[in-house]
C-alpha positions, 0 to 999 in steps of 0.5 A: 138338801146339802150335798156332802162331798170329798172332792179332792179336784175340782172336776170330781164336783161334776162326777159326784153330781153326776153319780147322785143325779145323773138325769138332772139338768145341770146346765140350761142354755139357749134352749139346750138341756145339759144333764149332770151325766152328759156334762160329766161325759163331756168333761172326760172326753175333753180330758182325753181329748187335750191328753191327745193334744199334748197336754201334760199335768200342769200345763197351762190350758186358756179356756177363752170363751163367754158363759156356755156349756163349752166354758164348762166342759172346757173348764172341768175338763182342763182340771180332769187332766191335771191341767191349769185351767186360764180362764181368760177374759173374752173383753180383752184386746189382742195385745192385752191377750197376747199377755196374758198367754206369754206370762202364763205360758199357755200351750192350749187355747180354747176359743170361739169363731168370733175370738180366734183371730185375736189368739196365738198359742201353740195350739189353738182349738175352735168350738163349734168345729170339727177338731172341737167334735173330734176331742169330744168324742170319746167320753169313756169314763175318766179320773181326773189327775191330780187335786189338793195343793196342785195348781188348778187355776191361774187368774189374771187380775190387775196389778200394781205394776201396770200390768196383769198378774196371775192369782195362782189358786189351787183345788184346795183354796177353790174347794175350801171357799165352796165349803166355807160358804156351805156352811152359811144359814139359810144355805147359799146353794141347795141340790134344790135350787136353780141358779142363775149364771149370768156374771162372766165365768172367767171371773171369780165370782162367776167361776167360783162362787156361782158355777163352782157352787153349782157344780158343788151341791150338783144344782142348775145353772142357768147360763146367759152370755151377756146380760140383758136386763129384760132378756135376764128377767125373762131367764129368771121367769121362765125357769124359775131361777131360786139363786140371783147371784149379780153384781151392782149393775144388774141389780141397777138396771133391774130395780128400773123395770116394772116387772121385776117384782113378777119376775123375782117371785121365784126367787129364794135368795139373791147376792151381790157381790164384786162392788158396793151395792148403793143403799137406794137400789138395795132399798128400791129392790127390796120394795118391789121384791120384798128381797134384802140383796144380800152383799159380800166381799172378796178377792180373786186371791180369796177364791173368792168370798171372805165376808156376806151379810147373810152372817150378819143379824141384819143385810145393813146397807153400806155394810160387807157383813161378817167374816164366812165360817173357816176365814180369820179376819182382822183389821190392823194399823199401819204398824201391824197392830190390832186397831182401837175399836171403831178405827179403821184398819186394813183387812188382813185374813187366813183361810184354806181359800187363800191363794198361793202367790202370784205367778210364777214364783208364789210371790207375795202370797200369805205369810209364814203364818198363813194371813194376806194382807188385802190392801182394802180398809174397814172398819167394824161397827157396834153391832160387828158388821164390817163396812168398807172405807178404802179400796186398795191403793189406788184401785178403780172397781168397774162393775166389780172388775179391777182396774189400775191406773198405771195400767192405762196411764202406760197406754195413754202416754203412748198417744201423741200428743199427750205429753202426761197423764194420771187416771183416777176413778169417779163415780158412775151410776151404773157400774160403781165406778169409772175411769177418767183420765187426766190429760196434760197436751204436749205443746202444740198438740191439738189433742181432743177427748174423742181422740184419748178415748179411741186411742184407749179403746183400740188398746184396752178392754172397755171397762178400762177405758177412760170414759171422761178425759180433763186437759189440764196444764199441769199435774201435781208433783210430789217432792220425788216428782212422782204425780201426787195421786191425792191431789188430782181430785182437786182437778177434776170437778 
């Protein structure tokens, strides 16, 4: 069953799943039931609460926490009060965090005891603590202020300039995407179903495409901190779970274990998306689950979802399907022009879920007329399903994650001894891709790989850093003395 909504900000998803089943859980954890009415109760009072803080509307509030209930009731609540929620990355380091806080001009903070020495803010709130309790605790009912065009969220995804920006997406762009996707046959999410919420909530496509959808169709969520591959298939097992939405790794580690088909027999539908899923994983889930994993494209800029093979006749290996109902798609030539067909051309959409620029200023977001340019090449197959040929320039995908060479080449440069680095990405069984760092000595320098790497991991959130390192005598320069990114693969076997 679909629920029809007339959401106007994103918290009153949870009001309206509240109002229709009030005693239905929403969220399970850890042995904790979340009802649609206490987690909306939850959301008001932590609307209040951040109001009696200081927040006003447009305020950045960071929510700097892994998949709990708190995440959620921080989350909605944030939106309640006309805030702009920052879900933060909890992998990064305390320089890579201390950013992200600074850029955004974050005045609130809200984190967990095992986060919060790595936090300065304004204001910083503990979960679990007593000030945590106290802005909790009046849960009168409250309408939430603001929605449409207001700024909702403010997502950090790697930049081309080596450090982070800030994807500025409304409650138009994040509601449109949850409709757009609604409308997908056999429904992505029903009232019905039990969804498994194991990507990381500070992700689009944990945040959005998952628990948004949750709260959209007032479903289940199952939520889980990290993932396990047993631990995750016990979740699924015990609670029935109809809806896997995942990204390549899990479904990689799940295809190795035995009783994954036992597992999936509750199982109505299962996704798969932020990286390219390998065709021999697709094949081996399907053989033991009798389930096609059905994959999808997006960005962070496209709240998230563009494209899923559940629009296409056949889940095709290899392919990111056909376009969601709402989003224009073409693929256009170097010159802005409408490929031949069978050429490859870059993607380039227009849809109510496009973001509106980059922080702080709306920079490079869609044009006068309302297409992006995504940066990632496609072509279109006889049958027309799409199938990606490039990644965006110069782009690593780790486990579904963006990561940007000069981000890391910048840290790298830093360590002595080295006296220049390029870092490209190779490819890795689990997580699609990997980084490996090129690495040319200074003269005399007695640099090992052991000693790149630390020096990353001090500096760097783990799915950055390098996890294979090359000393080479020199790198290859173009006529600008810029490193020729398309040579360094002719160096690294």
């Amino acid at each position: 069953m679909l629920r029809r909504v007339t959401a106007h900000n994103l918290s009153d998803l949870v009001r309206d799943a509240a109002t229709a089943t009030p005693e239905k859980p929403a969220l399970l954890f850890h042995g904790e039931t979340l009802t649609w009415a206490e987690l909306d109760a939850r959301v008001s009072a932590a609307a209040r609460g951040l109001q009696a803080l200081g927040a006003a509307a447009g305020d950045r509030v960071a929510v700097h926490l892994g998949n709990t209930p708190d995440f959620a009731v921080a989350y909605f609540g944030a939106l309640r009060a006309g805030c702009v929620a920052l879900p933060v990355n909890t992998g990064y380091t305390a320089d890579e965090l201390a950013y992200v806080l600074s850029d955004s001009g974050a005045s609130v903070v809200i984190t967990s005891v095992g986060t919060a020495s790595l936090v300065t803010a304004p204001t910083v709130v503990v979960t679990a603590s007593a000030e945590w309790r106290q802005l909790l605790s009046d849960r009168t009912p409250l309408d939430s202020t603001g929605g449409g065009e207001d700024l909702a969220v403010l997502l950090y995804t790697s930049g081309t300039s080596g450090r982070p920006r800030g994807a500025m997406l409304t409650h138009r762009a994040l509601l449109a995407n949850l409709e757009q996707t609604s409308r997908i046959d056999p429904p992505v999410v029903t009232a019905d179903d039990i969804v498994l919420l194991v990507l990381p909530l500070f992700h689009v496509f944990g945040l959005n495409a998952a628990l948004g959808s949750v709260a959209r169709h007032g479903a289940t969520g199952v939520l889980t901190e990290r993932f396990d591959p047993v631990e995750t298939l016990e979740l699924v097992r015990r609670h029935g779970v109809t809806n896997v939405v995942g990204a390549p790794p899990m479904y990689v580690a799940w295809s190795m274990l035995p009783d994954v088909g036992d597992a999936f027999s509750s199982v109505r539908l299962a996704l798969s998306g932020a990286a390219p899923l390998p065709p021999n994983v697709l094949h081996r889930v399907l053989e033991v689950t009798g389930h096609h994993v059905f994959e999808g494209y997006g960005l962070t800029e496209t709240a998230p979802v563009l494209t899923t093979t559940l629009m296409s006749e056949v889940a095709k290996p290899g392919s990111i399907g056909r376009p969601v109902p709402g989003v224009e798609l073409r693929l256009l030539d170097e010159r802005g022009a409408p490929v031949e067909e069978g050429d490859p051309g870059e993607i380039v959409v227009r849809g109510a879920n496009l973001f509106s620029g980059y922080w702080p200023d709306h920079r490079e977001g869609p044009d006068a007329d309302g297409w992006f340019a995504t940066g990632d090449v496609a072509v279109l197959d006889d049958e027309g399903d799409l199938h990606l040929v490039d990644r965006r320039r110069e782009l690593i995908l780790v486990s579904g994650f963006n990561v940007y060479p000069r981000e890391i080449e910048e840290v790298l440069a830093q360590l002595e001894g080295v006296q220049e680095v390029a870092v490209l990405g190779i490819p890795h069984p689990y997580t699609g891709e990997s980084v490996k760092a090129l690495v040319v000595r200074a003269p005399g320098a007695e640099l090992t790989a052991d000693d790149v790497i630390a020096f990353a991991a001090q500096r760097l959130a783990r799915f950055k850093c390098p996890t294979a390192v090359s000393f080479v005598d020199e790198l290859p320069h173009g006529a600008t003395g810029k490193v020729s990114k398309g040579r360094l693969r002719e160096l690294s076997p």
